[in-house]
C-alpha positions as a Markdown table, in Angstrom:
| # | Residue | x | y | z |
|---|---|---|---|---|
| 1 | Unk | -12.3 | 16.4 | 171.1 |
| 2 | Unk | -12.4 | 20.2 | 171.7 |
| 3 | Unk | -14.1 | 19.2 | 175.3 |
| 4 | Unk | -11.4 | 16.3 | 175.8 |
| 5 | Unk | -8.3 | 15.8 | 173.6 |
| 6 | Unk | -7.6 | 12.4 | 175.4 |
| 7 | Unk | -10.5 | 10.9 | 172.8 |
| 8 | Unk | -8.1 | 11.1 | 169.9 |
| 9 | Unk | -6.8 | 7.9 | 171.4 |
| 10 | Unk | -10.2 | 6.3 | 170.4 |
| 11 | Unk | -9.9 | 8.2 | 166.8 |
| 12 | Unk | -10.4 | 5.3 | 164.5 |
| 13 | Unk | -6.8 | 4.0 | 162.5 |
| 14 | Unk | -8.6 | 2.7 | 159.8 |
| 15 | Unk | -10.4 | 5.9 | 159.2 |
| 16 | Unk | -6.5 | 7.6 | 159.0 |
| 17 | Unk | -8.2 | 10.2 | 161.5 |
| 18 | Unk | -4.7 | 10.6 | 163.9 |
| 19 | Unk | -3.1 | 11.3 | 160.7 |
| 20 | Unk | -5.2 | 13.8 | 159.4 |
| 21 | Unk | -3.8 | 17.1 | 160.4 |
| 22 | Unk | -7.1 | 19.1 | 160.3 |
| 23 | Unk | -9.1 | 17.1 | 162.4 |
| 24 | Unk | -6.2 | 17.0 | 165.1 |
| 25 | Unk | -5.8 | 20.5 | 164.9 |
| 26 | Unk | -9.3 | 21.8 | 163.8 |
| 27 | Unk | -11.1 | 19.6 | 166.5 |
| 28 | Unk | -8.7 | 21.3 | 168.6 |
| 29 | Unk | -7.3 | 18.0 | 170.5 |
| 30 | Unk | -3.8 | 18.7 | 171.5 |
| 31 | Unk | -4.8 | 22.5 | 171.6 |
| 32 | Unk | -7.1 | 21.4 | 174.4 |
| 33 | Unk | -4.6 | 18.7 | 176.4 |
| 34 | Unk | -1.0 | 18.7 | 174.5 |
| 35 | Unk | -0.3 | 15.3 | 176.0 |
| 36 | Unk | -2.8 | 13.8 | 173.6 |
| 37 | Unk | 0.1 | 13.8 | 170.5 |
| 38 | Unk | 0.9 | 10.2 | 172.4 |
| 39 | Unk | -2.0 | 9.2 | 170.4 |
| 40 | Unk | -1.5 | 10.7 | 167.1 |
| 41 | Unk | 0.5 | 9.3 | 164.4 |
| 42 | Unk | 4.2 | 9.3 | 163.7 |
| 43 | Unk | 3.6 | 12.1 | 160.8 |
| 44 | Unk | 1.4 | 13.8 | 163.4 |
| 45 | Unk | 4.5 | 13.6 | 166.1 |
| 46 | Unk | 6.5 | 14.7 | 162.8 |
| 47 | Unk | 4.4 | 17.8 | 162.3 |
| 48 | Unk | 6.7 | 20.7 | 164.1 |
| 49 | Unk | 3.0 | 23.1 | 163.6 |
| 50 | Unk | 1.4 | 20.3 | 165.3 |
| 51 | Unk | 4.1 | 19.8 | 167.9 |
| 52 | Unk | 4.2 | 22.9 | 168.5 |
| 53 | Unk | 0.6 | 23.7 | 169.1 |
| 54 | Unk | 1.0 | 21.2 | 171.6 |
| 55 | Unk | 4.0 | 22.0 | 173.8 |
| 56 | Unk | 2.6 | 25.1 | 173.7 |
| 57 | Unk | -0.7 | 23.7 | 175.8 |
| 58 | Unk | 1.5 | 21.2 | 178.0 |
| 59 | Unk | 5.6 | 21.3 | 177.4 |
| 60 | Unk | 5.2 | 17.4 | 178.7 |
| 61 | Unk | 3.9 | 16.9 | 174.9 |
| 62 | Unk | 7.6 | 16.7 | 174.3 |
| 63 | Unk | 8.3 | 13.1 | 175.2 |
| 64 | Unk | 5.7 | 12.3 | 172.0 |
| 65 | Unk | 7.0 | 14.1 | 169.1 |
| 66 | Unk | 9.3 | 12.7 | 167.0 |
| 67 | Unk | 13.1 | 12.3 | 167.7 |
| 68 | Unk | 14.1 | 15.6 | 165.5 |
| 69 | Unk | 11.5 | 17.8 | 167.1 |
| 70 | Unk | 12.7 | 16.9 | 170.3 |
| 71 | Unk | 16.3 | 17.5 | 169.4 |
| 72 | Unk | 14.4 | 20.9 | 167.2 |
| 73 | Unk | 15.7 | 24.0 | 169.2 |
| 74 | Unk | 12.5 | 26.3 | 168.7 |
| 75 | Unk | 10.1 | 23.1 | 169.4 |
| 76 | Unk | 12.4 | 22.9 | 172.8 |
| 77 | Unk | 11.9 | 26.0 | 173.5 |
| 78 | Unk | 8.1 | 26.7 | 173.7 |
| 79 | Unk | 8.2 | 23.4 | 175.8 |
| 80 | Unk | 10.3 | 25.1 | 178.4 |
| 81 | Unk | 8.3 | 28.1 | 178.1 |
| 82 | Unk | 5.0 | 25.9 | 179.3 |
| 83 | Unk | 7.0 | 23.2 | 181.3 |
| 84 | Unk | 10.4 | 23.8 | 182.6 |
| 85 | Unk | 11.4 | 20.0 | 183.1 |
| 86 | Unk | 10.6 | 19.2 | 179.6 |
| 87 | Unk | 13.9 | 19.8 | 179.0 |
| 88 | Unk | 14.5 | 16.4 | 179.9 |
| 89 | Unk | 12.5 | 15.1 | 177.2 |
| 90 | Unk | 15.0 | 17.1 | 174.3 |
């Protein structure tokens, strides 16, 4: 997943590996393409440090976090900073 974050999406469920916060963030999948929080888990799209990390790589990421991170002023912010139409998604 550090090459490709799009393979989260074959991550397996049963394994609970989308929901497991350090393998998201230690493989370094939405670090590498933000847009790949579509494929993590509703805690994951929860996670503001997760969020976060990946706004910060694409501010598109916004349209997959969770309802209160999208209405979440700093989370809005750093999405602007990267994408300036991701207001749309807040």
């Amino acid at each position: 997943m550090r090459e490709d974050g799009e393979l989260l999406k074959f991550a397996s469920v049963s394994l609970r590996l989308r929901a497991d916060k350090e393998s998201v963030l230690d493989l370094e999948a939405v670090k590498q393409n933000g847009c790949s929080l579509r494929y993590a888990s509703s805690e994951l799209k929860a996670d503001k440090e997760t969020v976060i990390e990946a706004v910060k790589q694409n501010g598109r990421a916004l349209e997959y976090a969770s309802s209160e991170l999208r209405a979440d002023k700093e989370t809005v912010v750093e999405a602007v900073k990267e994408y300036g139409f991701a207001l749309r998604y807040a």
